[in-house]
N, C-alpha and C positions, 0 to 999 in steps of 0.2 A: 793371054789367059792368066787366070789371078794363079797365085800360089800358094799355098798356108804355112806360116812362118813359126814356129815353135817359143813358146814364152815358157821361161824361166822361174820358178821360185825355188826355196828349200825343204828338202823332203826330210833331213834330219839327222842323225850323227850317228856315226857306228859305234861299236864299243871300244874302241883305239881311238875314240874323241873325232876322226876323220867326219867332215861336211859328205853329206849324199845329196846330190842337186838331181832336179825334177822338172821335165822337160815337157808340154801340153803343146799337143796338134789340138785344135777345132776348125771341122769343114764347115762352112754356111748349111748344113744341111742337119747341123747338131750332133755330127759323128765326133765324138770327142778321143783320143787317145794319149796315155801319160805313159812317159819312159822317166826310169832312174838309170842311173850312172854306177851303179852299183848291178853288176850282172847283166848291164845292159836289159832288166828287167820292165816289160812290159806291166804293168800296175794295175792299169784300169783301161777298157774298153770302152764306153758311155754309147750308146746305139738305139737310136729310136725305132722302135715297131710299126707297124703300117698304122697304126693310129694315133702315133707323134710320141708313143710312151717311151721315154729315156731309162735303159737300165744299163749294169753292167753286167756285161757277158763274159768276162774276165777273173776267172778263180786268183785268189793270191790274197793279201795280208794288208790288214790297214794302219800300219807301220815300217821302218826298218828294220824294228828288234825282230818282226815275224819271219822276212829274211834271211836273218844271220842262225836260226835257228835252223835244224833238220828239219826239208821240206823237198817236196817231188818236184823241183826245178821249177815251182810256177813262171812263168814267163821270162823264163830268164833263155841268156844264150849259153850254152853247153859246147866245151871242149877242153882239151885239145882234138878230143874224138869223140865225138857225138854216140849213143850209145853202146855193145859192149865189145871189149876184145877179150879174148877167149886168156886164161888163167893169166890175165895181165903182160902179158910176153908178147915180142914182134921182133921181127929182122928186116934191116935195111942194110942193103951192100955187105950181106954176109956177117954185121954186129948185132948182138941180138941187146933187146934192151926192155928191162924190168921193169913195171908200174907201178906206183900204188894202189891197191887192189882195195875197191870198196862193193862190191856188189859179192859176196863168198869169194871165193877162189878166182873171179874176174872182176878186170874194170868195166866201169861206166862212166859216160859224161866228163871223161876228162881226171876222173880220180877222187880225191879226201879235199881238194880246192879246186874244182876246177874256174873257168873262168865265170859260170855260177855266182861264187865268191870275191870276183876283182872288184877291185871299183878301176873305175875307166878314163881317163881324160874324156873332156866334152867342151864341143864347139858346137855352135850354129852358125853354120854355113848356108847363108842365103835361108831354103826352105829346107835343108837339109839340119837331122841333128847325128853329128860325126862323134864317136866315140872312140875312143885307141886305148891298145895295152902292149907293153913288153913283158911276153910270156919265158922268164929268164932261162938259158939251157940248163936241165936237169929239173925243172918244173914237174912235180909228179913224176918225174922218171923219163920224161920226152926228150929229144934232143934236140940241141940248136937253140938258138935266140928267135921265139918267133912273135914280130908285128902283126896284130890285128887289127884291123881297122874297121867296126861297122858301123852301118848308114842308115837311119830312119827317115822316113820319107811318106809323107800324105798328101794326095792330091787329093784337089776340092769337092772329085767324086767319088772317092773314098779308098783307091788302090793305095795298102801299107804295103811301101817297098823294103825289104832290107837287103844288105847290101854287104857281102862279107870278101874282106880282101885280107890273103896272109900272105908273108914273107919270112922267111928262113934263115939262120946262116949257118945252115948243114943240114944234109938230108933229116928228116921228118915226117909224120904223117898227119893231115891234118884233116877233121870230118868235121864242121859244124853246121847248127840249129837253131832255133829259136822253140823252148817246149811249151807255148802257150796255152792253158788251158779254156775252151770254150763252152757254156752252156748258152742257146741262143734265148732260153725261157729269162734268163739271167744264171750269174755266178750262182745262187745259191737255189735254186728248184732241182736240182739232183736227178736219180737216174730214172724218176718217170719220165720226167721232162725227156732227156736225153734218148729214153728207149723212142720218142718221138717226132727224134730228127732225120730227115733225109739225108742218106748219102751216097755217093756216087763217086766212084777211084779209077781212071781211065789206066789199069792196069792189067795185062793178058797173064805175068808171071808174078811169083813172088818166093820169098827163101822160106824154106819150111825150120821150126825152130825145135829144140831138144828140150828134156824138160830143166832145163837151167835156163831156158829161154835166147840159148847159143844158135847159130845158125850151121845144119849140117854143110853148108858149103853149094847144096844143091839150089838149082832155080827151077820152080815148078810149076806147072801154067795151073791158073784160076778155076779151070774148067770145070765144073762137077762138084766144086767144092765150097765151103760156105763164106771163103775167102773172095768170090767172083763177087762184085760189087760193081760192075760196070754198068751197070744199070741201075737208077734209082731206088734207093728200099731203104724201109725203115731199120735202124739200129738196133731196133728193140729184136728183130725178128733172128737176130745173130752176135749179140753185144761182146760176147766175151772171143769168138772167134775173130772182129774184126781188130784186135791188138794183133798185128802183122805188118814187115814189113814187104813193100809192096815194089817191081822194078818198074819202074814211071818211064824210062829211055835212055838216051844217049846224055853224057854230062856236056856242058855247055848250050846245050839249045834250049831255049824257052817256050815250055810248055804248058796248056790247060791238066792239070793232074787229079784236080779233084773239086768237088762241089757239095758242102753241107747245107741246110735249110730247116726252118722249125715253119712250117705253114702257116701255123696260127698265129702268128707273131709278123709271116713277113720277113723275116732277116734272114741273110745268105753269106757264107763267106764261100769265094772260089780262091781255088791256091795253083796259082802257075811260078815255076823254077823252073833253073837250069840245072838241077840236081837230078839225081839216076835215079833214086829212093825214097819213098814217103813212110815215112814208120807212122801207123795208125795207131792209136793207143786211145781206148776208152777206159783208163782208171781204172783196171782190175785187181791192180794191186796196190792201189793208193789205199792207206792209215787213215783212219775216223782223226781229223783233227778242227782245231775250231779256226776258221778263215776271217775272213773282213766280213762290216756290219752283223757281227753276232750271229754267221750261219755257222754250222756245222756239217763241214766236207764229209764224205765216207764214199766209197768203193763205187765205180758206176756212174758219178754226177759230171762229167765231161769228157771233150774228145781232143784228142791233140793230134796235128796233121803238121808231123815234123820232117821238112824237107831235110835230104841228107846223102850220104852217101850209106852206103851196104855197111850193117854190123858185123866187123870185126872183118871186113873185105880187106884189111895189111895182112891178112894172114891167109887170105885163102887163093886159092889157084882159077881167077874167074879172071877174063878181059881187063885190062889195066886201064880203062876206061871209067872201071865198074870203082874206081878207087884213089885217093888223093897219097900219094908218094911225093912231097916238096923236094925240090931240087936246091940246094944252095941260092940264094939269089931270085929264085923264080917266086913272080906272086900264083896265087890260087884265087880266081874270083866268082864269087857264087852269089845269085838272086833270088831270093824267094818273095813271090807277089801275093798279099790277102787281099782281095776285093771285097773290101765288107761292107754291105749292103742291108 
């Protein structure tokens, strides 16, 4: 079976002068996909429509400087803790330990750098393109020295694997994502477009959130409510209630979790993980800003279906399943699959 082998050029220089290099999948099928080394950021999506039409489906920036500026994590991978912990505060083994706190009174996304912000070593390996960081202890407030290592991966019929492995050297907590932004009309057709994607979250519970968008702690089935999406339906018909995180199963088994689609266009991304939770997020509170090829982003024009573990689950009293506690020594490995189509 062929493989698709990732080519190299330069994406362009941070502002500390630092090289940003830029990595391109293409399947024979014209599914194009580019990664930088900088946030492990996904770039550009390139995805043909049932009539051969190549767009990007991929919100983000056509540059580096757009990057390094404040921006809602377009494609980028997010940690040390993927979404938020409640007034930046946690305890492992009885030591409690302070964050820096960018979202009010709590963190998000790993903090004021998180790994957003790294730029990454990078190899290609084979058909893989390998990225790594040492996240030094005390980083944001985290403990321990923690290795990460993620994996980009496209096969010829279009499943983007990634691939996320971390190691510790002292207990830690570690929740990571990938927050890619998706319009299937393309990056820049916004939230009509968007109200008229199909979607579908093979999820029976989910956490109910406060209005700081904190998790009271409780798990509450879908039933009755406008959070049940287990059966196909258009976004438009609930857009603002489907920003929820959602319990998808047990951590380490891989599963079918979710399925988006734009009919008219043909294009579908399915997402199977071994993650507990898929945090849904249609842009409701994304900032009017100006994106790549001269659109302009505002509130509503995409959906992110960010595999992960439970918001702020180091602090709450649910199944230790439901939550990544590193052990000294011990890796954590986690796979999120796009089949995009």
């Amino acid at each position: 079976m062929s493989v698709i082998i990732p080519t190299e050029d330069t994406y362009g220089r941070l502002q500390d002068g630092r090289p940003v290099r830029r990595f391109t999948f293409t399947t024979p099928e014209k599914l194009t996909v580019k990664v930088i080394n900088y946030g492990c950021i996904i770039t550009e999506i390139l995805m043909p429509d049932k009539d051969g039409k190549i767009q990007d489906i991929n919100l983000g920036f056509d540059d580096i400087a757009g990057y390094e500026t404040r921006h809602p994590y377009f494609g980028s991978i997010v940690g040390r803790f993927a979404n938020r912990i409640k007034n930046g505060i946690f305890k492992i083994d009885g030591q409690e330990y302070s964050l820096a706190k960018n979202d009010g009174p709590n963190a998000i996304h790993g903090g004021i750098k998180g790994f957003d912000r790294a730029l990454f070593d990078a190899n290609v390996e084979g058909d893989k393109l390998v990225l790594s960081y040492k996240s030094p202890d005390g980083e944001e407030g985290y403990p321990g020295e923690l290795t990460l290592v993620v994996t980009y991966q496209l096969s010829p019929s279009g499943d983007l694997t990634l691939t996320y492995r971390a190691t510790t050297s002292k207990p830690t907590c570690v929740n990571l994502t990938n927050h890619a932004y998706f319009n299937l009309a393309g990056h820049g057709a916004g939230r009509k477009s968007l109200e008229d994607h199909v979607l579908q979250i093979n999820a029976d519970f989910y956490t109910p959130l406060d209005d700081a968008w904190m998790p009271s702690g409780e798990i509450r089935t879908v039933e009755g409510t406008k959070m049940d999406i287990r059966k196909p339906d258009r976004v438009g018909t609930r857009i603002h209630e489907l920003t929820c995180n959602y319990c998808v199963g047990e951590t380490g088994i891989l599963k079918d979790v979710a399925k988006v689609e734009l009919p008219s266009t043909g294009r579908f991304i399915e997402v199977r993980t071994t993650e507990p939770a898929l945090q849904c997020y249609t842009g409701c509170n994304m900032e009017t800003m100006a994106g790549k090829d001269f659109v302009t982003y505002q509130r509503y024009g995409a959906i992110c279906l960010e595999a992960q573990h439970h918001p702020d689950s180091i602090n709450m009293d649910i199944p230790l399943r439901f939550y990544t506690n590193l052990k000294t020594g011990w890796s954590a490995i986690f796979y999120t699959d796009f089949d995009v189509k």
